[in-house]
PDB file as gemmi writes it, atoms N, CA and C in Angstrom:
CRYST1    1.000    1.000    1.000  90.00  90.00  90.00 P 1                      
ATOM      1  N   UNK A   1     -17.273 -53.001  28.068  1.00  0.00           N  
ATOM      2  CA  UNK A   1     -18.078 -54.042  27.440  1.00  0.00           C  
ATOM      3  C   UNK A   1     -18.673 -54.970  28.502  1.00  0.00           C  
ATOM      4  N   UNK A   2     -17.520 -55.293  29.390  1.00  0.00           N  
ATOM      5  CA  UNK A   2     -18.358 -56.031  30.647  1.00  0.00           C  
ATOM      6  C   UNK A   2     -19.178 -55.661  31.100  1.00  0.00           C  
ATOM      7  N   UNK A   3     -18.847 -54.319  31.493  1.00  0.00           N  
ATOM      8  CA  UNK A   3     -20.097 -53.133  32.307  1.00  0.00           C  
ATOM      9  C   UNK A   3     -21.623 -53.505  31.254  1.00  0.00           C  
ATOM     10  N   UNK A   4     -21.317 -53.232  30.547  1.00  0.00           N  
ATOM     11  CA  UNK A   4     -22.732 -53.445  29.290  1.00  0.00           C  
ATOM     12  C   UNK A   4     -23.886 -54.675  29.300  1.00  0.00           C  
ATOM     13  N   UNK A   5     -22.553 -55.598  29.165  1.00  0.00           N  
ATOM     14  CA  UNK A   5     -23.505 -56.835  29.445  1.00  0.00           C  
ATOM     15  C   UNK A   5     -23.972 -57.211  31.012  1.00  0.00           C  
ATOM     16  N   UNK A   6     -23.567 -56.888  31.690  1.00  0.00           N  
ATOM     17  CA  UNK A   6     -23.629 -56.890  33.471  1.00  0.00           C  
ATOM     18  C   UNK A   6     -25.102 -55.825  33.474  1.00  0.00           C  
ATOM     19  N   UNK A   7     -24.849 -54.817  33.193  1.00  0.00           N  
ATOM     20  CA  UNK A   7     -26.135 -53.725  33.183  1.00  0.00           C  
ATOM     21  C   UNK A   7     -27.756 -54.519  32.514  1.00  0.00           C  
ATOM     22  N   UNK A   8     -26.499 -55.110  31.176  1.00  0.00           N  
ATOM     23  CA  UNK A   8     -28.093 -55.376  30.277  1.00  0.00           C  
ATOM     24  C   UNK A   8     -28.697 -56.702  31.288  1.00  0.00           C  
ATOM     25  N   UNK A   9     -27.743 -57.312  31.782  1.00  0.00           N  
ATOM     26  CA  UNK A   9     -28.138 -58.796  32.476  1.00  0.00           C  
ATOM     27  C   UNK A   9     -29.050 -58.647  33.779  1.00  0.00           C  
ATOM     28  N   UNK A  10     -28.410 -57.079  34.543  1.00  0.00           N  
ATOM     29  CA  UNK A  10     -29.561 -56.762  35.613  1.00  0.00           C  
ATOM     30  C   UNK A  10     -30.612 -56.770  34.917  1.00  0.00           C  
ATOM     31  N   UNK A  11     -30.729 -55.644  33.810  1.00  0.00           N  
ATOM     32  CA  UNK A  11     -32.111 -55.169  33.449  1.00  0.00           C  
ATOM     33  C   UNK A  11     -33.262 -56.230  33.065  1.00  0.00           C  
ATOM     34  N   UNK A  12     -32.454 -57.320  32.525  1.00  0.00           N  
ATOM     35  CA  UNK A  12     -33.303 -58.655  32.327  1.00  0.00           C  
ATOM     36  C   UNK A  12     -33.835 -59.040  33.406  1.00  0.00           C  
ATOM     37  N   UNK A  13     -33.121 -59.393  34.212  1.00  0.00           N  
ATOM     38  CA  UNK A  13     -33.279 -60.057  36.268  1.00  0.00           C  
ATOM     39  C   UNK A  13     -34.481 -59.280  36.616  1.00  0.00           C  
ATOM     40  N   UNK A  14     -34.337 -57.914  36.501  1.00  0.00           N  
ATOM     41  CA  UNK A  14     -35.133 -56.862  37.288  1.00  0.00           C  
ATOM     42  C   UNK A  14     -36.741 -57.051  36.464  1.00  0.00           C  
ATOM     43  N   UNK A  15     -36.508 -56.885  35.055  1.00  0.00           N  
ATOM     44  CA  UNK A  15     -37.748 -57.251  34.151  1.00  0.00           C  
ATOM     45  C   UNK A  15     -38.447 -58.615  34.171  1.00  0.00           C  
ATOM     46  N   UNK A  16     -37.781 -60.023  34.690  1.00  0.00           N  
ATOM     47  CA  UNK A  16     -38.189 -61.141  34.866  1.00  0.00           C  
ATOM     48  C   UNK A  16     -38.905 -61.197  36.646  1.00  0.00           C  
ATOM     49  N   UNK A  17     -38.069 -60.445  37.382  1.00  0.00           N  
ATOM     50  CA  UNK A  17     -38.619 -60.268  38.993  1.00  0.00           C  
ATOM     51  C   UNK A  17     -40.139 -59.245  38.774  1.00  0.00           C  
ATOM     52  N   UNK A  18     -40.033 -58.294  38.083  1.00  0.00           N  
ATOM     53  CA  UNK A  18     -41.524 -57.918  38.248  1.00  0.00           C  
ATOM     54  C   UNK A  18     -42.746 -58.710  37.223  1.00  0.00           C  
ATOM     55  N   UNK A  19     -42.286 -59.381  36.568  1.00  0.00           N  
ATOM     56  CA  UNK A  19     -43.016 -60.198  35.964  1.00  0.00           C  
ATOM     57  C   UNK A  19     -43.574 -60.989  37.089  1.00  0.00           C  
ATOM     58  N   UNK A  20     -42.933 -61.626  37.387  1.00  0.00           N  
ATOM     59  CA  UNK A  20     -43.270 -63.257  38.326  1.00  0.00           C  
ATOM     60  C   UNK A  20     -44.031 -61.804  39.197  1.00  0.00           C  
ATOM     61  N   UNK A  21     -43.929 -61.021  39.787  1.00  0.00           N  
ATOM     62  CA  UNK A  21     -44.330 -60.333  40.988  1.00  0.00           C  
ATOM     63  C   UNK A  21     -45.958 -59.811  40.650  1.00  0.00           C  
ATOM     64  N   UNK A  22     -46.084 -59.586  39.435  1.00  0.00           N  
ATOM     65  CA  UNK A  22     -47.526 -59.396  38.267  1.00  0.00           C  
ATOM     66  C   UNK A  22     -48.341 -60.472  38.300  1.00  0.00           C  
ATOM     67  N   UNK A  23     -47.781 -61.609  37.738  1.00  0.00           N  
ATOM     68  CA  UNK A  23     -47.868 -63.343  38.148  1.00  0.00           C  
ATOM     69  C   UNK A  23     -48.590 -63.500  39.086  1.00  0.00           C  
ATOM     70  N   UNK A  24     -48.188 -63.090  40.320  1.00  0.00           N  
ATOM     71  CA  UNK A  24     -48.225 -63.189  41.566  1.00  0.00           C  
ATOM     72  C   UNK A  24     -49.767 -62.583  42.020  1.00  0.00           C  
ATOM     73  N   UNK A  25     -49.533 -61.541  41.697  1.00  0.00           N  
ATOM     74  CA  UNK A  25     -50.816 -61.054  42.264  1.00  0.00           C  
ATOM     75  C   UNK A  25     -52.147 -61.438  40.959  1.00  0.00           C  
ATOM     76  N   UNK A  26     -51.847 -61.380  39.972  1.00  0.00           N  
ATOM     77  CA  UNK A  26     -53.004 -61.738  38.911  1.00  0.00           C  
ATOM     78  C   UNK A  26     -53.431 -63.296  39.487  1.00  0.00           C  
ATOM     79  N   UNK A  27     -52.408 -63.991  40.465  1.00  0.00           N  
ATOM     80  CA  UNK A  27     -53.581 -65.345  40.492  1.00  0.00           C  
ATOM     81  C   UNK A  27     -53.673 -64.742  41.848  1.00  0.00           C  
ATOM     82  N   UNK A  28     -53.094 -64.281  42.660  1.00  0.00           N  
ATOM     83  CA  UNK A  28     -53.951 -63.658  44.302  1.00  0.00           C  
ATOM     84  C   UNK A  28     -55.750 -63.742  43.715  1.00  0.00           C  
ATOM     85  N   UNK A  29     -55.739 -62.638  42.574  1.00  0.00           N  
ATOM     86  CA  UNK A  29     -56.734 -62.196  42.091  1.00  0.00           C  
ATOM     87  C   UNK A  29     -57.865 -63.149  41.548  1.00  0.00           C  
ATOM     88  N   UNK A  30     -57.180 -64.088  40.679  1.00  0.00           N  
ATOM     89  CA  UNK A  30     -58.271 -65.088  40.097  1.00  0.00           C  
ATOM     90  C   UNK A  30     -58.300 -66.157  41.185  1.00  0.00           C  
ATOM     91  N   UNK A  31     -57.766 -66.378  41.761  1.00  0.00           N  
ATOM     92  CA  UNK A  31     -58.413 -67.197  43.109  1.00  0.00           C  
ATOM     93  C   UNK A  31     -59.489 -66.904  43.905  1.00  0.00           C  
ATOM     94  N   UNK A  32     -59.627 -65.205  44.121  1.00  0.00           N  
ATOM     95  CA  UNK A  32     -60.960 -64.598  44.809  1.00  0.00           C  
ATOM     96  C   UNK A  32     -62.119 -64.713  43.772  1.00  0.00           C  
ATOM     97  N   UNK A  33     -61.909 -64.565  42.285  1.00  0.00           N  
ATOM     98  CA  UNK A  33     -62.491 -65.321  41.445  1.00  0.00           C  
ATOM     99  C   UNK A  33     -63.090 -65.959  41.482  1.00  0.00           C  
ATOM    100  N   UNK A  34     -62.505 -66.935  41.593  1.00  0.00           N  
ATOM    101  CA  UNK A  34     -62.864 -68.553  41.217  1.00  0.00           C  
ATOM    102  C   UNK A  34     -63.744 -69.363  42.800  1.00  0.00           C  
ATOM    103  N   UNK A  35     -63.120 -68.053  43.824  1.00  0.00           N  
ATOM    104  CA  UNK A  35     -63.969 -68.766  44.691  1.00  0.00           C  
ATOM    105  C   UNK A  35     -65.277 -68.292  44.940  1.00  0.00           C  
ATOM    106  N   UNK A  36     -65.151 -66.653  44.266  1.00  0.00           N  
ATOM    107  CA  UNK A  36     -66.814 -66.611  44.117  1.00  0.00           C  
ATOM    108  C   UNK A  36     -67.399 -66.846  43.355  1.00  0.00           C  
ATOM    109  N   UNK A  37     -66.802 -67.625  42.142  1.00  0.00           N  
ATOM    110  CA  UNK A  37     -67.592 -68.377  41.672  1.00  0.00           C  
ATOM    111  C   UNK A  37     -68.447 -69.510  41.905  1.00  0.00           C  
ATOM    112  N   UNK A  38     -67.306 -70.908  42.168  1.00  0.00           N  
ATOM    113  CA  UNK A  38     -67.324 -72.080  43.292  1.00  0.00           C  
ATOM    114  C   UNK A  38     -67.791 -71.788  44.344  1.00  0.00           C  
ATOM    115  N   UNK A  39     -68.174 -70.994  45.336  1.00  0.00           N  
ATOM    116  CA  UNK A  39     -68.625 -70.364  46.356  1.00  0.00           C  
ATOM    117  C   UNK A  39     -69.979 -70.226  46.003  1.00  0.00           C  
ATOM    118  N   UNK A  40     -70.183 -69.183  45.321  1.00  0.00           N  
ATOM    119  CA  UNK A  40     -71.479 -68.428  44.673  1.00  0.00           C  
ATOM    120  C   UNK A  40     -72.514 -70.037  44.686  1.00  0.00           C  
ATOM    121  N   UNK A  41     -71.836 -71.196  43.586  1.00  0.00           N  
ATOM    122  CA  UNK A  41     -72.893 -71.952  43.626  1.00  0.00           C  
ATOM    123  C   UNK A  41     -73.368 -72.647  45.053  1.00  0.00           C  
ATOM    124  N   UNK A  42     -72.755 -72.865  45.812  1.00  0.00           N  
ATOM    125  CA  UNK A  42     -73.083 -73.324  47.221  1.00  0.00           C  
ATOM    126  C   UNK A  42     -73.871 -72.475  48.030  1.00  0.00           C  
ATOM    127  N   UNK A  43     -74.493 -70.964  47.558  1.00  0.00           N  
ATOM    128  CA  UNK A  43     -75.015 -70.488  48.066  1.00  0.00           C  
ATOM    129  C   UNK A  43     -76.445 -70.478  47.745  1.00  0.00           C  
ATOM    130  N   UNK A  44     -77.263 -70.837  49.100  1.00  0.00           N  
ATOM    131  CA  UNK A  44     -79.077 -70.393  48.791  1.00  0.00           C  
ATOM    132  C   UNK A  44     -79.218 -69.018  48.475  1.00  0.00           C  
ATOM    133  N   UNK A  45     -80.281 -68.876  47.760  1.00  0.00           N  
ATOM    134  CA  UNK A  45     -81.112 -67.453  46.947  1.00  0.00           C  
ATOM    135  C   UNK A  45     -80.728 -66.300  48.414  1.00  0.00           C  
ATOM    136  N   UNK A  46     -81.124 -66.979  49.090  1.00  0.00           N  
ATOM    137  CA  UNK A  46     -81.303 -65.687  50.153  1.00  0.00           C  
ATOM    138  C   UNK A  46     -79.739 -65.254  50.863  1.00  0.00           C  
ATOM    139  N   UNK A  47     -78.941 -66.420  51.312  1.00  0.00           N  
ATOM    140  CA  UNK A  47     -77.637 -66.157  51.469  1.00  0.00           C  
ATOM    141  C   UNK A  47     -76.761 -64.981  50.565  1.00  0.00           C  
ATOM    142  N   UNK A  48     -76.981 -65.439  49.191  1.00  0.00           N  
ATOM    143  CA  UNK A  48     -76.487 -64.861  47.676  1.00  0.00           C  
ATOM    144  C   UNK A  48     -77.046 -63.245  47.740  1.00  0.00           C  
ATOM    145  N   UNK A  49     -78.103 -62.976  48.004  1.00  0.00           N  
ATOM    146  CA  UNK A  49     -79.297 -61.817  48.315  1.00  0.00           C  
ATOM    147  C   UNK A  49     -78.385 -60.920  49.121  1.00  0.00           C  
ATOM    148  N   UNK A  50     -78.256 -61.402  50.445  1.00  0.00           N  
ATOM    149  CA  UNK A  50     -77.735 -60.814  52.085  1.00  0.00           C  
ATOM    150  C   UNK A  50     -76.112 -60.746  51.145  1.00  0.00           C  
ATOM    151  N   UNK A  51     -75.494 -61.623  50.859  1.00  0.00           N  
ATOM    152  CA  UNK A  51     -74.057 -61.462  50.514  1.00  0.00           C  
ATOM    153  C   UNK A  51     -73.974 -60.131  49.626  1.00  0.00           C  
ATOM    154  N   UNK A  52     -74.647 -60.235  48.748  1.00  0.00           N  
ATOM    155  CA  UNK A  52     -74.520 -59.079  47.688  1.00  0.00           C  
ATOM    156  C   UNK A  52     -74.419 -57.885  48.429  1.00  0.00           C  
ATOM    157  N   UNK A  53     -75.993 -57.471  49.071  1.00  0.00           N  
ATOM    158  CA  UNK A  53     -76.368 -56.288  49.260  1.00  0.00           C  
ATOM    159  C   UNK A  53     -75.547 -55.744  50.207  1.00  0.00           C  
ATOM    160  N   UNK A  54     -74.991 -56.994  51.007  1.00  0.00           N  
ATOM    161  CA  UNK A  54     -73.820 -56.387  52.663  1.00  0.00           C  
ATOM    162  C   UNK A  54     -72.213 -56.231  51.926  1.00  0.00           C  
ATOM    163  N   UNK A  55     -72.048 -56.947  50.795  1.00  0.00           N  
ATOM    164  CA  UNK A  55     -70.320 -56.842  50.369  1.00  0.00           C  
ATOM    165  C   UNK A  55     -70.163 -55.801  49.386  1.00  0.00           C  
ATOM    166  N   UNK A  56     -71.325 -56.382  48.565  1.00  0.00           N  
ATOM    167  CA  UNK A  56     -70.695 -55.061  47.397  1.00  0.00           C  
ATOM    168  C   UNK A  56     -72.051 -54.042  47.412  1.00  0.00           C  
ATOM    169  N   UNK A  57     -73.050 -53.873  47.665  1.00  0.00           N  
ATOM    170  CA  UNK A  57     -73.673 -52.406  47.574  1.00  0.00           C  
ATOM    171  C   UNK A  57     -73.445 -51.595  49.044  1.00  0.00           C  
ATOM    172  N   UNK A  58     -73.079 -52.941  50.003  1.00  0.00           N  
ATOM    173  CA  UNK A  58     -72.414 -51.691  51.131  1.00  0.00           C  
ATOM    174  C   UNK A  58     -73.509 -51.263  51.758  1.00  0.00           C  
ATOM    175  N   UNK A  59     -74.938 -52.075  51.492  1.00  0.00           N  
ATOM    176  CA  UNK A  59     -75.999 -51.878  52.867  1.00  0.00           C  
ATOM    177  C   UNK A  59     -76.422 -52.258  54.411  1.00  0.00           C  
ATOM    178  N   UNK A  60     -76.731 -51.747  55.099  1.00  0.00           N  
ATOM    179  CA  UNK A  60     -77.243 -51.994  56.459  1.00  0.00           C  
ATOM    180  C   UNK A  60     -77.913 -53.253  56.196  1.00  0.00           C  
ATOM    181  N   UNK A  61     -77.515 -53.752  57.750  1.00  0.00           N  
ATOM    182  CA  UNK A  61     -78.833 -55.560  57.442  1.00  0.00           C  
ATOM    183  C   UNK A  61     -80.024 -55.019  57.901  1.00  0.00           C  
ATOM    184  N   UNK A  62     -80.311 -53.628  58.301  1.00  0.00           N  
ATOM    185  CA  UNK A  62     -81.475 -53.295  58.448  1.00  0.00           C  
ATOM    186  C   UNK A  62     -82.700 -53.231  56.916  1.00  0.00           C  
ATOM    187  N   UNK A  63     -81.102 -52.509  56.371  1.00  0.00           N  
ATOM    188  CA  UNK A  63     -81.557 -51.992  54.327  1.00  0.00           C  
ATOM    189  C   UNK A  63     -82.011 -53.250  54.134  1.00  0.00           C  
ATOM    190  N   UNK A  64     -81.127 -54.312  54.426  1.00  0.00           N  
ATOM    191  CA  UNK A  64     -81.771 -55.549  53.664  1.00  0.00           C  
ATOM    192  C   UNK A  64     -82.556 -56.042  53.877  1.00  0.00           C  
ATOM    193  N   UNK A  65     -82.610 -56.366  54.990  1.00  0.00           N  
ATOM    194  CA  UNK A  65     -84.376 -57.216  55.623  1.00  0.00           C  
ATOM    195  C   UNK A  65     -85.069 -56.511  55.221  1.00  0.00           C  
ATOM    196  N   UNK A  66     -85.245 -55.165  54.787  1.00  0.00           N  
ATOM    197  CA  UNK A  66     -86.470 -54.645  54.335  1.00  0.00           C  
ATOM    198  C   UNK A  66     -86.758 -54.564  52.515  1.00  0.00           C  
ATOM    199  N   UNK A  67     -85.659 -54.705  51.977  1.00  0.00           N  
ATOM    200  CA  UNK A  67     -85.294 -55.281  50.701  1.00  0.00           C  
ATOM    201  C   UNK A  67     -85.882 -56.493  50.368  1.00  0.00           C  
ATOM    202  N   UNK A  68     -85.525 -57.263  51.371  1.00  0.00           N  
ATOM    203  CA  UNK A  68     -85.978 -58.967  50.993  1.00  0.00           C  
ATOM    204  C   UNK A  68     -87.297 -59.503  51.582  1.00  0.00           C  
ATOM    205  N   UNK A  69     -87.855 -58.395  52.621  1.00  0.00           N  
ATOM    206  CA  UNK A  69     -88.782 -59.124  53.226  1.00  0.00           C  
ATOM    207  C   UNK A  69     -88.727 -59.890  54.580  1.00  0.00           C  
ATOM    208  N   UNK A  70     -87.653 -60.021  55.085  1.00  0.00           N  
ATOM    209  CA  UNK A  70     -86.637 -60.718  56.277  1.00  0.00           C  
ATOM    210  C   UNK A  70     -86.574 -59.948  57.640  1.00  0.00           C  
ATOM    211  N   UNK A  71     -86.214 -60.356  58.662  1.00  0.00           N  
ATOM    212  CA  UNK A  71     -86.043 -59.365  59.833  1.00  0.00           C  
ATOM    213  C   UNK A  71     -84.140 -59.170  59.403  1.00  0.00           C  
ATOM    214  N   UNK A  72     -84.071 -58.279  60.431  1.00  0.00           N  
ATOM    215  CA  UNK A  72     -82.426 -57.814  60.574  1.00  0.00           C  
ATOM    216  C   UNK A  72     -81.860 -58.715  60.877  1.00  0.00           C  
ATOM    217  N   UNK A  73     -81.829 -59.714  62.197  1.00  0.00           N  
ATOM    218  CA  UNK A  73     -81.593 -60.596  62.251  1.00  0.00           C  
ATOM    219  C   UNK A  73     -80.864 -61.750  61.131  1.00  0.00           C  
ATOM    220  N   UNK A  74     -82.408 -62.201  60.771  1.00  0.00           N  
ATOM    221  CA  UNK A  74     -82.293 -63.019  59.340  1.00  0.00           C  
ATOM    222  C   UNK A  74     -81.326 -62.812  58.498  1.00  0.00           C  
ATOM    223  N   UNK A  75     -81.215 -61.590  58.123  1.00  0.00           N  
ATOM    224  CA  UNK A  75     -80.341 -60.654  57.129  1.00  0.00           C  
ATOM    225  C   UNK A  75     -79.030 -61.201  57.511  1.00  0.00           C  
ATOM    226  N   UNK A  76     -78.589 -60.831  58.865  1.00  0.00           N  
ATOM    227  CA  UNK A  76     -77.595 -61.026  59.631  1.00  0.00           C  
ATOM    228  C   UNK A  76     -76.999 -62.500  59.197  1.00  0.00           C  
ATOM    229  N   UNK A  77     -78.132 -63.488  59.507  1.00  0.00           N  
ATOM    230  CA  UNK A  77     -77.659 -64.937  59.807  1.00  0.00           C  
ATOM    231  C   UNK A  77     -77.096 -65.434  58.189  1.00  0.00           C  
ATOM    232  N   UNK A  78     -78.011 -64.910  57.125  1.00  0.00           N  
ATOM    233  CA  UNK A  78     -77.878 -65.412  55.883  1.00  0.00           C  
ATOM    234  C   UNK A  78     -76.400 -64.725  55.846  1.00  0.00           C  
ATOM    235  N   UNK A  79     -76.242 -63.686  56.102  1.00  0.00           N  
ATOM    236  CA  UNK A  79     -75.040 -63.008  55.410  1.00  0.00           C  
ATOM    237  C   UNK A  79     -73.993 -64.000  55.771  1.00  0.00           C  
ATOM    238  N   UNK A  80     -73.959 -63.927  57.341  1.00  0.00           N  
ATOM    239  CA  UNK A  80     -72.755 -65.270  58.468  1.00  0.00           C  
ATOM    240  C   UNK A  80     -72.466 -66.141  57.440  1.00  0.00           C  
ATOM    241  N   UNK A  81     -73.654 -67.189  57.049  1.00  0.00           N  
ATOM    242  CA  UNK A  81     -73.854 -68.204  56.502  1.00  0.00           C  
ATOM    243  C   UNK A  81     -73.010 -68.247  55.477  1.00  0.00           C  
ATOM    244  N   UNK A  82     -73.207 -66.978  54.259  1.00  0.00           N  
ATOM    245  CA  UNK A  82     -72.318 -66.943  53.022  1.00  0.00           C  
ATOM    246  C   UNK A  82     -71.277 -66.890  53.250  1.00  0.00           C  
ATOM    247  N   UNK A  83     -70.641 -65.782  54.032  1.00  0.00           N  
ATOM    248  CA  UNK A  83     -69.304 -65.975  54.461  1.00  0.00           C  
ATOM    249  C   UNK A  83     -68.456 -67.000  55.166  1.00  0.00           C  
ATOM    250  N   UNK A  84     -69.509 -68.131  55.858  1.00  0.00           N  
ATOM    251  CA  UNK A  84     -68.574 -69.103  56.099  1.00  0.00           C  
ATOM    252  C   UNK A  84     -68.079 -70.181  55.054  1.00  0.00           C  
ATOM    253  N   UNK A  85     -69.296 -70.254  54.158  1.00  0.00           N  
ATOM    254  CA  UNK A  85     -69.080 -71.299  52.559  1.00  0.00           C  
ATOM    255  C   UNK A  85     -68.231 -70.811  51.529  1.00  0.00           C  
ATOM    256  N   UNK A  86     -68.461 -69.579  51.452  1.00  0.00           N  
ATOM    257  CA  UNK A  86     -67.176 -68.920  50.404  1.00  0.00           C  
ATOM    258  C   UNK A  86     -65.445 -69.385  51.538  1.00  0.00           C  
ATOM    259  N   UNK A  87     -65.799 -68.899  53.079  1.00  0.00           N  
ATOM    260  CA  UNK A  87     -64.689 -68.716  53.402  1.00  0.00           C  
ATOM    261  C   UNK A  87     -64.074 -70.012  53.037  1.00  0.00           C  
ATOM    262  N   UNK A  88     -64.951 -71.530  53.581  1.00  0.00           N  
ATOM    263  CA  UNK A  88     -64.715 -72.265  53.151  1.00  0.00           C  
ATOM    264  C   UNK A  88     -64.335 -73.224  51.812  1.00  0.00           C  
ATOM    265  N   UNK A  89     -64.651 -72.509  50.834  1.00  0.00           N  
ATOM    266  CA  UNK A  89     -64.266 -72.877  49.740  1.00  0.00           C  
ATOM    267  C   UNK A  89     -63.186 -72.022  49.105  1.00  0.00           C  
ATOM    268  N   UNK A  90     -62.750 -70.702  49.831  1.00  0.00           N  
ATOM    269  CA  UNK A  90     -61.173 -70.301  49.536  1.00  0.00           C  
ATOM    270  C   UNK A  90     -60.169 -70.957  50.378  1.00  0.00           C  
ATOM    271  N   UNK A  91     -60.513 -72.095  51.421  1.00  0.00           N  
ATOM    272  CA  UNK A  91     -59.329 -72.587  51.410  1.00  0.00           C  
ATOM    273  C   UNK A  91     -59.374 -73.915  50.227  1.00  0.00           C  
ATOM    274  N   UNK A  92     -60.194 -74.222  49.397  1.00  0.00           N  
ATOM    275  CA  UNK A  92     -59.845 -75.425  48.568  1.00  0.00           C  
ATOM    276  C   UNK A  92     -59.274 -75.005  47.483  1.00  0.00           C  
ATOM    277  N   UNK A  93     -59.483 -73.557  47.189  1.00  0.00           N  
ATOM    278  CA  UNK A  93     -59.450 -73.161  45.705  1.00  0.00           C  
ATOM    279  C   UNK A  93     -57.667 -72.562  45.716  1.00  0.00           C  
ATOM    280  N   UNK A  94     -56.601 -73.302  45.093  1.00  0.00           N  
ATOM    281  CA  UNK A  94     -55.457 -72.798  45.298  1.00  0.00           C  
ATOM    282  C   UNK A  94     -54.729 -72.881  44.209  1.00  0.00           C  
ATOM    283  N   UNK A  95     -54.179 -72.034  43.706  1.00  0.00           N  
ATOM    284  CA  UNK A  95     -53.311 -71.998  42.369  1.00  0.00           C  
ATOM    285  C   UNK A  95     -51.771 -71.291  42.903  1.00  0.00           C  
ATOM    286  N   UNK A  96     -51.296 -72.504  41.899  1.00  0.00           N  
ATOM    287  CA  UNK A  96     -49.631 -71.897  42.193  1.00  0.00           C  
ATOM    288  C   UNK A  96     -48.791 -71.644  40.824  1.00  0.00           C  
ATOM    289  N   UNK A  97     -47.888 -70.617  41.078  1.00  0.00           N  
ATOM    290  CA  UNK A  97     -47.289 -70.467  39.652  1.00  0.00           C  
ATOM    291  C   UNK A  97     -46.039 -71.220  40.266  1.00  0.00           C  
ATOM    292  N   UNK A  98     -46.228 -71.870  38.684  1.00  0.00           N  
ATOM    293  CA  UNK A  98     -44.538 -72.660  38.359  1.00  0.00           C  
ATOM    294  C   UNK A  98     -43.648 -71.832  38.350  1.00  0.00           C  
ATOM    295  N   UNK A  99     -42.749 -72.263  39.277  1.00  0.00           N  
ATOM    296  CA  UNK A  99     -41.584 -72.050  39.116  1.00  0.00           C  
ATOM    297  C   UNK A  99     -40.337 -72.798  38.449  1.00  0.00           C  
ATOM    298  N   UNK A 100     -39.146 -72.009  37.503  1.00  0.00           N  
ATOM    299  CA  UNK A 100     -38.050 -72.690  36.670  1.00  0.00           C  
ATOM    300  C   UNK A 100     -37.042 -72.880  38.182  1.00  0.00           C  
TER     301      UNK A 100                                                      
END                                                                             
């Protein structure tokens, strides 16, 4: 009977540790969120442009300057630019889970 309740009492522990560990990463997650959100607005048209096309479609800053109209360069500098204001606004953006 001891054994029983000792077993069932891990299985709780073990089911409450991957919870918080789920927890854990779901706000990792909405923090990158929230800062490209909060981020996103601090960004000019053309920064926002260069960010897109270099993070998530995964183009050359050559692809882009010729996309936008821009030299490579340009492409280059706008992209820098976004990444330092987002970088900068993931250190403001911070969520913590409560802990009992």
């Amino acid at each position: 009977m001891k054994n029983d309740i000792e077993n069932t009492a891990k299985g709780y522990q073990d089911l409450i540790d991957e919870v918080e560990k789920d927890q854990i990463k779901i706000i990792e997650e909405l923090k990158y969120v929230l800062t490209g959100v909060v981020g996103g607005r601090q960004l000019s048209e053309q920064e926002y442009q260069c960010f897109i096309e270099r993070a998530v479609d995964k183009n050359k800053f050559e692809d882009i300057g010729l996309n936008l109209g821009i030299s490579e360069s340009a492409a280059k500098t706008y992209y820098q630019r976004a990444i330092k204001k987002l970088e900068a606004e993931a250190t403001r953006v911070t969520l913590r889970l409560k802990r009992k």
